[in-house]
N, C-alpha and C positions, 0 to 999 in steps of 0.2 A: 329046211328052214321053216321055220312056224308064223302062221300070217299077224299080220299087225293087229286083226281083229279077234284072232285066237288068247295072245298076249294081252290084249285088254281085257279080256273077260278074267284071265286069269291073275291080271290086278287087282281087276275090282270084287274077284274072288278074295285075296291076298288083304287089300283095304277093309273090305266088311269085318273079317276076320279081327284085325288091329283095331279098326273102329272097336267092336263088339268088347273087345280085351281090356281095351280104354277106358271104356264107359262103364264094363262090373267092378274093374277095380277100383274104380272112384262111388261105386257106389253111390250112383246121381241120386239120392235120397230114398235107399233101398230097392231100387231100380234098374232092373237089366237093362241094355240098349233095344229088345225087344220089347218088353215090357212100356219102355218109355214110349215106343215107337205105334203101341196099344193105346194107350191114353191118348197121346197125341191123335190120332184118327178119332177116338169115340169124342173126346173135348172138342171136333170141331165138325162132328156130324149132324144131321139133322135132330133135333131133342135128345141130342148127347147118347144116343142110342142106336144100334146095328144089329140084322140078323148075325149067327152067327157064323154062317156060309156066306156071306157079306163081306163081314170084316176077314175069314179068310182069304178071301181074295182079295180084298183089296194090302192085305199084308206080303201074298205070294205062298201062302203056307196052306198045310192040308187042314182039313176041319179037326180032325184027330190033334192036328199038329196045335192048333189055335186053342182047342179044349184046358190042353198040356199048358198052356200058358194063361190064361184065364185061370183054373182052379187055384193058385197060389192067392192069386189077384182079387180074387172074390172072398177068401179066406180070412186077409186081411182089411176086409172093407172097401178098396179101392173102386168093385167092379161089381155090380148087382146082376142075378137075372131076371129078365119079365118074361112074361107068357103073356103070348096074343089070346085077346079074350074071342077074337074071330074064328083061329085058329090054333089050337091047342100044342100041335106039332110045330108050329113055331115058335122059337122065345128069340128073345134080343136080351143080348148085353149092354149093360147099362152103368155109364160111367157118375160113379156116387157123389155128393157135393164132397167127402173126403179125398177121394180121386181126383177133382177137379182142383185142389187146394194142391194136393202134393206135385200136380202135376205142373202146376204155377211154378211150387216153390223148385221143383226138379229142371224148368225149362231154363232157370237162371243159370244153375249148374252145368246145364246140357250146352248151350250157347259159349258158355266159356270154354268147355272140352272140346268144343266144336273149331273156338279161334283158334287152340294151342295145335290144334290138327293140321287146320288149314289156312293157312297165314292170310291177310287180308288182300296181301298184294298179289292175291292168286284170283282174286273177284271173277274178270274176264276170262278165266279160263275155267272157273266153278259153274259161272253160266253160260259156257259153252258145252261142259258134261254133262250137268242138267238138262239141258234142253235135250240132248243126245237119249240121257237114259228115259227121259219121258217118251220120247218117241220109240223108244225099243223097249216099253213097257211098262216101267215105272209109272205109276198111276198117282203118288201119293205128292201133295201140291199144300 
């Protein structure tokens, strides 16, 4: 028999997955669920900007992993980089006033994909998962 808390994980394995699947095929205004979920941190961080071993952690991803998704992003304008004039070996990614616009127009999008997921009469049980996954490491608020 497999524990209750083994099965969960392997939900919200299951759930990311379908989320993720939900959100490229609607193409929230050219925007992966990862991608979205890159704006969304750099739009509400301190001067719109993060190291970039920063932001992978605060995503759960390896720095390699974070690069991989960032290069598209910067490509098309979204996501700038800086260099620290202090220190050279650091840069920050930096979310563009273009990025901050699509990511406006992408969270309208994102919210609606979000109801059709998660119906509203699920509220008190949404903010009982939450709370759940912040305490087992979820960071992003």
């Amino acid at each position: 028999m497999i524990s209750t808390e083994l099965l969960f994980l392997i939900n919200i394995n299951k759930l990311q997955s379908v989320t993720s699947r939900r959100f490229d095929s609607l193409s929230v205004h050219g925007l992966g669920l990862n991608d979205f979920v890159i704006l969304y941190i750099l739009y509400h961080s301190s001067e719109s900007k993060m190291r970039r071993i920063d932001l992978a952690e605060k995503t759960g991803l390896t720095a390699s992993g974070i690069t991989r998704l960032l290069n598209p992003l910067e490509k098309i304008g979204l996501v700038s980089r800086e260099i620290n004039e202090r220190d050279a070996r650091v840069s920050y990614v930096v979310i563009t006033e273009t990025g901050k616009r699509i990511f406006e127009e992408a969270l309208k999008t994102a919210e609606k994909t979000t109801q059709e997921i998660i119906p509203s009469k699920k509220n008190k049980a949404v903010r009982s998962a939450a709370e759940l996954l912040h305490d087992l490491g979820g960071n992003i608020q």
